[in-house]
Phi, psi and omega in degrees: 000137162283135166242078192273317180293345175274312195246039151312119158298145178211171162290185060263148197024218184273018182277110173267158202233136188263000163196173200258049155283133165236131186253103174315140177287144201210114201299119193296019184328127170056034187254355194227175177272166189296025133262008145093031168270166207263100167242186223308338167308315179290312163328272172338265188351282160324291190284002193267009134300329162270000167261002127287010162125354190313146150295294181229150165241167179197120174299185169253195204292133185230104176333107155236034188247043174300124196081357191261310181234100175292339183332319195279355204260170178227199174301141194056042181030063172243147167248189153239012148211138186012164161197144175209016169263146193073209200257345211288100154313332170285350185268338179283296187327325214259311219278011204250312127307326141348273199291358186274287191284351136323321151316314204306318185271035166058010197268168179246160190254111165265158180256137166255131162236126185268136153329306159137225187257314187067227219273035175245342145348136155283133174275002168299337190287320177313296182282045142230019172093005172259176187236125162327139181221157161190206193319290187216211155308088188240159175276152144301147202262331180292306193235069224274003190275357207245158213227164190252125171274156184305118169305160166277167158318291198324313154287346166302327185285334195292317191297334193263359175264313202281349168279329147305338189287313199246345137328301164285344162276351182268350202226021157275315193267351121130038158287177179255007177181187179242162164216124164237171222272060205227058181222173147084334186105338181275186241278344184264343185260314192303320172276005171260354136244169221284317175315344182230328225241090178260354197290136188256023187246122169117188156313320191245016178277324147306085201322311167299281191016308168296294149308300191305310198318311198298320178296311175321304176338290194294319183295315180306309203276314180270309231093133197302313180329328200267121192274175182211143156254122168311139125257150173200151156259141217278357157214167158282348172075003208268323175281339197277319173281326170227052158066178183298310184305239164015302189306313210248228289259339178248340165219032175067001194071033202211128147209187188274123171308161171302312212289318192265013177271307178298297168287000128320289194285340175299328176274336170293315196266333154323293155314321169123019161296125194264047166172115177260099157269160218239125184231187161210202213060182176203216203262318205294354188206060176317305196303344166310300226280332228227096173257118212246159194279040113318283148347127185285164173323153195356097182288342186202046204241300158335295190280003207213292186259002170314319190285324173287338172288332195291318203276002165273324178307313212272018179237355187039060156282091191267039157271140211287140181247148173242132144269162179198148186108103229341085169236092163281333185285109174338283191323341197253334203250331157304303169297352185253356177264314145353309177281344156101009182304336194213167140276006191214160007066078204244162163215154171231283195286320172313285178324326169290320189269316191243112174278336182271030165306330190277328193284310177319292188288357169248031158252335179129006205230084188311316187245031146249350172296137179271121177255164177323119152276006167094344183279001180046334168343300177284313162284329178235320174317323202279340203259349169306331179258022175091010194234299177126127185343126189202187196218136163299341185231029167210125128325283220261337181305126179099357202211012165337303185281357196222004183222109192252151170275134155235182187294199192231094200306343126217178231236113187244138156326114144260136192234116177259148168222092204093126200249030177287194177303292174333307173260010152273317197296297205273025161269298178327328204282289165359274193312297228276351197255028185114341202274165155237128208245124169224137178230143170258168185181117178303309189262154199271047200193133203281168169112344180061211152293011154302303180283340168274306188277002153264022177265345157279129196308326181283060175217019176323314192287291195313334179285300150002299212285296198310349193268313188301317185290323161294000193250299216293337188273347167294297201310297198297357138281310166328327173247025162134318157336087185285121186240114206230071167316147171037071168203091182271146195261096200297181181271315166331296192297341191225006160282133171046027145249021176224143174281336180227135194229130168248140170263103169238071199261064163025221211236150180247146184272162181244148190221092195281143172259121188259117168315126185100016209280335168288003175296332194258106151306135188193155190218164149296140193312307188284351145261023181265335177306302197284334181252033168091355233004046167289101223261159169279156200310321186297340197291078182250028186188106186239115155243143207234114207250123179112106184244046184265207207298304184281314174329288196313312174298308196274297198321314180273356155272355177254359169277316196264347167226327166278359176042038179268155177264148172228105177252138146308130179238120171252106197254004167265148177305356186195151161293141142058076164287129157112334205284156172289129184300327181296340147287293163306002175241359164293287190297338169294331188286324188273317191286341165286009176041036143291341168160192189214172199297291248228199183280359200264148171344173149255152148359109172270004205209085148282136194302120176306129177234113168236119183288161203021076153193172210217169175239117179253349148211176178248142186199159202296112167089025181211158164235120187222158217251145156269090187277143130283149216292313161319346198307169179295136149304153177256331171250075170265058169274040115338276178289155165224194186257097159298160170285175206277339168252051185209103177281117172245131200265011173262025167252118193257146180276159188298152146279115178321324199265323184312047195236180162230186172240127167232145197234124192254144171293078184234143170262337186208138194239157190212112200276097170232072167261344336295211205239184157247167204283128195241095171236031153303297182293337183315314179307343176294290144329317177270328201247015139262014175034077214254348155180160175355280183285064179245127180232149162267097198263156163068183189320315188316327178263329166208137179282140185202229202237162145342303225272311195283339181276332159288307200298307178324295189310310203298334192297327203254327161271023149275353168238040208258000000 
């Protein structure tokens, strides 16, 4: 396929761009030092995207209400973001490298600047004593008992001079433009819409407002010449997503409509903004802005920035529209500039899992790009949880500066054990660094616990990510790689022939034992995956013990494609703890028959779910649990789940004695408590002390995720 419309050169404002790529701001959380200079982690980052082809980057969010919005600050008024506001020259000194390397590879820099957060705010400064601010009178998104009060004017303006302030320091320090942050629900969308933004007094009672001013600043401050892109979402989307009822009881009935999102963006471009990207939602509906791989391939893009070009051609507007939202498939991301829906193009997590997507598809070489899987886990869980952006399926993303391949100071026999996510990387990592490398894989087929969780269809990307990782571990026997399908690798085969044995033999499925269980047909998740999901014909009523992420996942393929009723048993206070809220707040939305990844209906038979609760026994056709009576709705994906190390003091805990019995109506049962680690043989290895070296990567040392099974393997063959 040609991608002659991706490697067009194009504008915004006068900033020429050498292709029509963009790299979405994705928030630069703990990249920079606690006074908010960027340093080489962050550096590395960036240029290591523009040594791949990116046209323009665009950072993540960067903060100018500092002393304004306690949200942003942290102790001792230290942050976990970037900073470029005010005078500080030590703070310039990080973004002024920043940006040379990013120019050395001809790509261009926008700085994103943010308001800051309001009620999308961590609610710790409060519960240390300061007080929340926003639009007008708001809950906290986190925390909704504890409430944000109305900025004065006086701070709002003091917010529209520091955007001047720090505009002129990014394009002093030689970026090429602003982007600013007025999507998504944070502090700039809250004072630019009708859901947050209720004042009936002032200057800023007026919803535009706020924004043009902030543009007038920057223009004042840059020169009109210096360009700037709006983000915005052209609705929140809140009706759309949960009905009328829910829409009027949960959110007043109020958001920004697509018509007045349009005539939004007509004045903003009018004020002299040269570019838009358009996404819709806000946190209250994640899965819009941050579209998790459920989603089919560009979910709105048609509808959002399709609309907005049309409707500035037909206003003769000439500001430039970015589309966004998962167009990682070249061919998808060629269409929409091709269908004329956009002049641009953004990818975010594709550039975290593949930094060289641009270079690849414009050498052809399609199926070596590593693609996204969808799990956000690395890009956004991780800096939620205190750590700064990475990726599950790229090892160096986020470690640019600190995790190198180099060759290998002398060249040693390897042994791979298993062709899961684990034992390919550490084979890969191995071969490129010299080593001779064989890997085994009992089954005849690459992929692991990959291939069972790519057999539901709302599992498209991993099926994506899994076929390119079977095309790329091919190349790679072609290259040197001994690779040995359907062979499983015994302790005979690998004592004392190999100098180094890495283990990734996964997981043994798991199973609890219940009374009664032979009363029942019934099976392990993972093996009903692997065996087709095949239910017996009688089988019109499936409960599924285990409500975490694969419980969840499975319940709504078998309501959506076996057209069986499916209730849950969940024995944690909520469904799928732990899961990144945009995903979890998807699959509640899809199990609540609020809607769906693709074109096809939602759910008419939505899954029944019950939380704090176990299943104590089984008996023929009925299964039955002991719930508490307290238990939770289980489908608010409204709301979300804080960690676990942010004390909120309105959670009140359950009482243990507080329960009832309940009898569920079931023909077939299905176990998705998970697995256990299977490091028989490794221990096995050690304790014949069967070569030098020997280690365990990936589930065989603990079940975990995609992100722990690379990164361990990538960690121990880099230094092997």
């Amino acid at each position: 396929m040609s991608f002659t419309h991706l490697f067009e050169p194009g504008y915004i404002g006068n900033c020429r761009v050498k292709n029509r790529i963009i790299m979405a701001p994705i928030g630069n959380i703990n990249m920079a030092d606690p006074i908010g200079r960027p340093l080489p982690k962050m550096i590395d980052y960036f240029v290591e995207r523009a040594r791949g082809g990116t046209g323009l980057l665009i950072t993540g969010l960067i903060p100018v209400s500092f002393g304004i919005d306690p949200t942003i600050s942290e102790d001792n008024d230290t942050s976990y973001f970037p900073r470029i506001d005010g005078s500080s020259r030590t703070r310039l000194a990080g973004w002024r490298d920043l940006i040379a390397g990013v120019h050395a590879y001809d790509a261009r820099l926008f700085i994103q600047l943010t308001a800051g957060l309001g009620r999308v705010g961590s609610p710790e400064s409060m519960l240390k004593g300061k007080i929340l601010k926003s639009a007008s009178l708001n809950r906290n998104f986190y925390v909704p008992q504890l409430p944000h009060f109305p900025f004065s004017d006086r701070a709002i303006k003091k917010m529209v001079k520091s955007f001047g302030q720090s505009a002129i320091n990014a394009k002093v320090s030689g970026a090429d433009g602003i982007q600013l942050h007025g999507h998504e629900g944070y502090l700039m969308d809250q004072l630019t819409s009708q859901p947050w933004n209720r004042r009936k007094l002032g200057r800023y009672r007026n919803r535009y407002q706020f924004a043009l001013d902030v543009v007038a600043e920057i223009q004042r401050a840059c020169g009109e010449e210096f360009p700037i892109i709006y983000r915005i979402d052209l609705t929140q989307g809140l009706r759309e997503s949960y009905g009328e009822k829910i829409f009027k009881q949960r959110f007043r009935g109020i958001e920004r409509s697509v018509q007045e999102g349009l005539e939004f963006c007509r004045e903003l471009a009018s004020a002299g903004v040269a570019a838009f990207d358009v996404d819709k939602g806000c946190y209250d509906n994640w899965f819009y802005p941050h579209p998790p791989a459920y989603f089919d391939d560009i979910p709105y893009v048609e509808e959002t920035a399709g609309k907005l070009k049309s409707y500035f051609d037909q206003h003769q507007v000439k500001a430039r529209i970015i589309a966004v939202g998962k167009l990682g498939r070249p061919e998808r991301a060629e269409e929409v500039l091709e269908q004329g829906w956009a002049d641009f193009v953004m990818l975010g997590r594709p550039l975290l899992a593949d930094p060289y997507w641009p270079q690849k598809v414009r050498e052809g070489r399609i199926r070596e790009i590593i693609h996204c899987i969808g799990d956000q886990e690395g890009c956004i869980q991780s800096f939620i949880l205190g750590g700064h952006p990475c990726c599950a399926v790229n090892a160096y993303t986020g470690f640019e500066d600190t995790k190198k391949l180099t060759p290998a100071s002398r060249i040693k026999t390897v042994a791979v054990v298993g062709a899961g996510p684990a034992g390919c990387e550490a084979a890969r990592t191995a071969l490129a660094r010299g080593h001779q490398v064989t890997l085994f894989e009992k089954k005849a087929q690459i992929g692991g616990q990959l291939i069972i969780g790519a057999s539901m269809r709302i599992k498209h990307d991993l099926a994506t990510y899994l076929s390119n990782l079977q095309y790329q571990m091919q190349q790679l026997a072609a290259q040197g790689l001994d690779l040995r399908l359907g062979q499983e690798a015994t302790l005979t085969d690998l004592k004392e022939k190999y100098e180094v044995i890495i283990c990734g033999t996964g997981l043994h499925a798991g199973m609890p034992v219940i009374e009664g269980m032979d009363a029942m047909p019934h099976a392990e998740v993972r093996q009903f995956l692997s065996a087709g999901m095949q239910l017996p014909p009688e089988a019109k009523r499936v409960t599924i013990v285990g409500g975490g992420l694969t419980g969840c996942e499975l319940a709504y393929t078998l309501v959506s494609e076996r057209k069986v009723e499916v209730t849950l048993v969940e024995r944690q206070d909520n469904l799928m703890s732990g899961v990144v809220q945009a995903n979890r707040a998807m699959l509640l939305w899809m199990l609540m028959g609020k809607g769906s990844p693709g074109k096809m209906p939602p759910l008419t038979n939505p899954v029944s779910a019950y939380t704090s609760s176990e299943v104590i026994r089984i008996e023929t056709g009925k299964v039955l649990i002991k719930a508490n009576r307290k238990r939770k709705d289980p489908y608010t994906p409204w709301q979300t789940l804080i960690p676990d190390n942010i004390h909120n003091p309105f959670d009140k805990k359950l009482k243990q004695t507080d329960v009832e019995t309940i009898s569920l109506e079931t023909d077939y049962l299905i176990f998705a408590t998970g697995g256990q680690s299977n490091y028989d043989l490794y221990y096995q290895l050690l304790e014949t002390n069967a070569a030098p070296e020997v280690y365990c990567v990936g589930d065989a040392q603990h079940p975990a995720r995609v992100w722990e099974a690379v990164t361990s393997a990538n960690e121990v063959a880099r230094f092997i």
